[in-house]
NULUMLUM-95510 format. One record per residue: residue number from 1; residue in one letter; z, x, y of N, C-alpha, C, CB in turn. Coordinates in steps of 0.001 Angstrom, whole numbers, plus 500000, padded with zeros to 6 digits. Glycine has a CB too. Example, Ala and Ser with C-alpha at 12.3 -4.5 7.8 and 13.67 -1.06 7.14 Angstrom:
BEGIN
> num;residu;n.w;n.u;n.v;ca.w;ca.u;ca.v;c.w;c.u;c.v;cb.w;cb.u;cb.v
> 1;A;507800;513190;494310;507800;512300;495500;507800;513200;496700;509046;511308;495527;
> 2;S;507080;512850;497750;507140;513670;498940;507870;512900;500030;505725;514084;499402;
END
This chain:
BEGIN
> num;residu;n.w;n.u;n.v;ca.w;ca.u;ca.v;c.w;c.u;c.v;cb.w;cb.u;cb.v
> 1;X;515775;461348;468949;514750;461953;469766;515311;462378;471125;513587;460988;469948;
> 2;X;516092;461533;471690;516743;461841;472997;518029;463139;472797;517442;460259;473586;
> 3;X;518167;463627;471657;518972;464564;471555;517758;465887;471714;519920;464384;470128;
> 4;X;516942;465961;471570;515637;466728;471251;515566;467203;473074;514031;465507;470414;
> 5;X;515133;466522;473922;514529;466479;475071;516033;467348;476356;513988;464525;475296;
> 6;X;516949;466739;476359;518360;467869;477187;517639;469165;476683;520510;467743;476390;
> 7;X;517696;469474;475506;517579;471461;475475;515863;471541;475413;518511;472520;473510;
> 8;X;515223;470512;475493;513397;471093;476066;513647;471128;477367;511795;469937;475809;
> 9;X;514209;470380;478045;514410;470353;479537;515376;471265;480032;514803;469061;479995;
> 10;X;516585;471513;479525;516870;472989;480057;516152;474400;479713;518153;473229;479694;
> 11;X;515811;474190;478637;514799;475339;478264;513222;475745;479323;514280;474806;476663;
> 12;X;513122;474448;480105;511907;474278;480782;512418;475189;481856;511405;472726;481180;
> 13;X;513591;474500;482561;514046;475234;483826;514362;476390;483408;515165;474682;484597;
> 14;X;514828;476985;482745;515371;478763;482663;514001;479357;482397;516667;479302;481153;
> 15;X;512912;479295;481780;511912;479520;482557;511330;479498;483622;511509;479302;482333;
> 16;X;511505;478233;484279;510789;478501;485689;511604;479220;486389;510424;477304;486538;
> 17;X;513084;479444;486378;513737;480252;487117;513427;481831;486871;515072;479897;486923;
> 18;X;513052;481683;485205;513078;483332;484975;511813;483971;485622;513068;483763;483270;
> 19;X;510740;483052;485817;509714;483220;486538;509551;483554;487907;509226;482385;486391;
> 20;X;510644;483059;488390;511002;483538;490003;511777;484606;490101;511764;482523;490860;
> 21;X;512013;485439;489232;513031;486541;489141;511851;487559;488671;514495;486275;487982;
> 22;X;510440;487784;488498;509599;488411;487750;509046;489081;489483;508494;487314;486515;
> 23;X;509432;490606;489362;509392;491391;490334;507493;491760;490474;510541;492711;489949;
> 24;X;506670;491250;491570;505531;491399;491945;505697;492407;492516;504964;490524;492532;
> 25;X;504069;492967;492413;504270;495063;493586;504339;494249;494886;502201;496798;493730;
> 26;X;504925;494903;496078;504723;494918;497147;503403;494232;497616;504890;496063;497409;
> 27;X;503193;493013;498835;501608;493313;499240;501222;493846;499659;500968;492900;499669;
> 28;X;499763;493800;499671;498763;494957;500273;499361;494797;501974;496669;494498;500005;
> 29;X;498994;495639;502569;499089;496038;504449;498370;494756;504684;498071;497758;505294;
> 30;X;498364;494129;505868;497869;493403;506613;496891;493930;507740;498823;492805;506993;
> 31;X;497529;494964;508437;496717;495711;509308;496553;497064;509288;497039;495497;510382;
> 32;X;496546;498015;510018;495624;499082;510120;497182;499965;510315;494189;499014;511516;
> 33;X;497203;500860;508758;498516;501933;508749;498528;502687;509729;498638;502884;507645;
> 34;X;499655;503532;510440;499445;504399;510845;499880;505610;510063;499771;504229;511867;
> 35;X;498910;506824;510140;498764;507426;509138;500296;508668;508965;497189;508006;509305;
> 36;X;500689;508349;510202;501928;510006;510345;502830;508959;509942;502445;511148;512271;
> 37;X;503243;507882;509576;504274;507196;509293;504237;506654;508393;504610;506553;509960;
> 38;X;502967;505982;507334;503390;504984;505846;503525;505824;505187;502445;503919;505072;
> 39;X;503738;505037;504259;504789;505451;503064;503187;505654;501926;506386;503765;502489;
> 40;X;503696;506688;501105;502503;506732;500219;502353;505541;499572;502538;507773;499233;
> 41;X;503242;505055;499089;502525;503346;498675;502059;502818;499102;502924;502369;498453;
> 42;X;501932;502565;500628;501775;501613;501632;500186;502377;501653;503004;501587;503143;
> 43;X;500109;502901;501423;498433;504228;501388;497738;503408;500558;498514;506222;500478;
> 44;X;498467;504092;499169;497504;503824;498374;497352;502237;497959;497710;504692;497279;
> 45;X;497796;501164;498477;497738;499688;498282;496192;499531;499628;499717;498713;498768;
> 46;X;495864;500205;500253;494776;499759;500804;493793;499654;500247;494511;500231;501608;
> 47;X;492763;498833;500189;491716;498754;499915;490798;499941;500285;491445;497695;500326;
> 48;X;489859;500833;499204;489244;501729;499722;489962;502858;499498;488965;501491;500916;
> 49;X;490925;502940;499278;492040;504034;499247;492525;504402;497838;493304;503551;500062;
> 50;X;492062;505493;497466;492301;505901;496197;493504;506980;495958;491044;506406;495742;
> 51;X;494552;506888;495122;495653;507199;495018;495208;509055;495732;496277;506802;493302;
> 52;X;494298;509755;495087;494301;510867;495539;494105;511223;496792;493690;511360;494990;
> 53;X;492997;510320;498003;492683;510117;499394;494610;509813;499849;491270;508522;499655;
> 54;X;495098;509115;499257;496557;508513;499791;497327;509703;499812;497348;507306;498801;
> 55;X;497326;510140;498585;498364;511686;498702;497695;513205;499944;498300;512540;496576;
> 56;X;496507;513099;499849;496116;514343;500775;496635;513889;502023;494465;514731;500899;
> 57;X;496176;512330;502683;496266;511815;503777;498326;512452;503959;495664;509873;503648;
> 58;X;498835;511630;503113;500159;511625;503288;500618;513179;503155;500821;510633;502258;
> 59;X;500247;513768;502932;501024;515473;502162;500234;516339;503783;499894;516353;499671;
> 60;X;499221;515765;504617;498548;516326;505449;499004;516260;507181;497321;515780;505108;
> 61;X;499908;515122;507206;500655;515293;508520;501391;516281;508965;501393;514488;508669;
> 62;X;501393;515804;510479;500832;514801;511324;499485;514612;511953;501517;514790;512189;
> 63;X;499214;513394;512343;498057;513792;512746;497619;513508;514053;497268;513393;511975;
> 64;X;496454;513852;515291;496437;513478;516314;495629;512465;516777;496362;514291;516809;
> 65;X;494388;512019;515958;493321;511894;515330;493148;511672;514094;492800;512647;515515;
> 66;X;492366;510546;514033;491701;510006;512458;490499;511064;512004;490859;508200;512599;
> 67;X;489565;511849;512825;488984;513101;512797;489403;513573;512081;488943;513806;513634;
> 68;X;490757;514246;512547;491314;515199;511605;491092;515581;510443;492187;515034;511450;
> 69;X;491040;513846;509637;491202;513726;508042;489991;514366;507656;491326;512150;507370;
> 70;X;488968;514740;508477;487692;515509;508661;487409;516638;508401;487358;515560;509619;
> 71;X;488023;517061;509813;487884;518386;510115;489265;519571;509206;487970;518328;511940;
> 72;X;490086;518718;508807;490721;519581;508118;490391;519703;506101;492226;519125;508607;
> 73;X;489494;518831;506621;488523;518949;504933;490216;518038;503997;488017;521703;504081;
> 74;X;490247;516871;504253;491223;516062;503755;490421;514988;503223;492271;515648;504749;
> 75;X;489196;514982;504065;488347;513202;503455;487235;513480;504010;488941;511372;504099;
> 76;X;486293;513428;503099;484677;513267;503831;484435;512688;504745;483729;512731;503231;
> 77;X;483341;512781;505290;483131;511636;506547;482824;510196;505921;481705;512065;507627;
> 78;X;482302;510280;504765;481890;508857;503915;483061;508141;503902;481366;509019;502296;
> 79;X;484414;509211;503194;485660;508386;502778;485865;507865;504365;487147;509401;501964;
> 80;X;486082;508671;505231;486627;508373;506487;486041;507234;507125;486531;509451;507319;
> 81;X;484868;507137;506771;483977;505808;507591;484510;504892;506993;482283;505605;507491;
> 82;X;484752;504406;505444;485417;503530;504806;486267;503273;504527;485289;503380;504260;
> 83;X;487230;503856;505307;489120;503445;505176;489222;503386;506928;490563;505182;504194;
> 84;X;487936;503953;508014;488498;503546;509167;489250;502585;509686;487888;503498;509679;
> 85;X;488772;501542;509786;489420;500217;509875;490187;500240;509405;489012;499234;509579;
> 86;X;490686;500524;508277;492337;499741;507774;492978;501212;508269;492724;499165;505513;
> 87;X;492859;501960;508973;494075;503501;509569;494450;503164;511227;492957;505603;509585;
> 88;X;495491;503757;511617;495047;504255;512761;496323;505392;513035;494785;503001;513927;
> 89;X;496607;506061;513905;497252;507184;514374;498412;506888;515324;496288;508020;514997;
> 90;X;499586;506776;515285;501060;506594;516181;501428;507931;515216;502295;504748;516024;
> 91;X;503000;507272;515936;504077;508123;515341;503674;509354;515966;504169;508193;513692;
> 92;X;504295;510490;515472;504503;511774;515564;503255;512202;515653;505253;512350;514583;
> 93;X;502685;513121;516659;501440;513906;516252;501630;515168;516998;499990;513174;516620;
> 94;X;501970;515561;516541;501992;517491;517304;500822;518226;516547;503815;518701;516820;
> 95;X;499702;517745;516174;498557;518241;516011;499069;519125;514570;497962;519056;517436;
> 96;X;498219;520317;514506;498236;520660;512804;499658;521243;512771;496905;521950;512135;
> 97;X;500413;521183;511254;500964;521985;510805;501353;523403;510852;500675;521791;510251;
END
């Protein structure tokens, strides 16, 4: 029986190791992106933020203003009210394109 238990017990550990080698996505943002600088992943991992809102936002810089995403017909005012909080505006902004 004690010949049995060495290869359950190494067999145990090369699992738990292989388990720590099992690549998780990135986490979500912590705080509020700024929009002329993340990375489209870093977009679309927000809450509220739907891969297509992530690509206009990102394909639409720079910006000067969270407005913008508005007035340049990029995000409704609905979307915009509900991703406010997690955005905000640095980086580069020389206004439109």
């Amino acid at each position: 029986m004690t010949r049995f238990r060495l290869p359950a017990i190494l067999a145990a550990l090369l699992l738990v190791a292989a388990c720590g080698l099992v690549r998780r996505g990135p986490p979500p943002p912590t705080g509020p992106l700024d929009v002329n600088t993340a990375s489209l992943g870093s977009l679309e991992q927000l809450p509220g933020v739907t891969p297509s809102m992530a690509q206009r936002i990102y394909e639409g810089r720079p910006y000067g203003s969270l407005d913008e995403l508005v007035e340049r017909g990029l995000l409704s005012e609905r979307e915009l009210d509900r991703v406010r909080s997690k955005l905000r505006v640095g980086g580069p902004s020389k206004g439109h394109r």
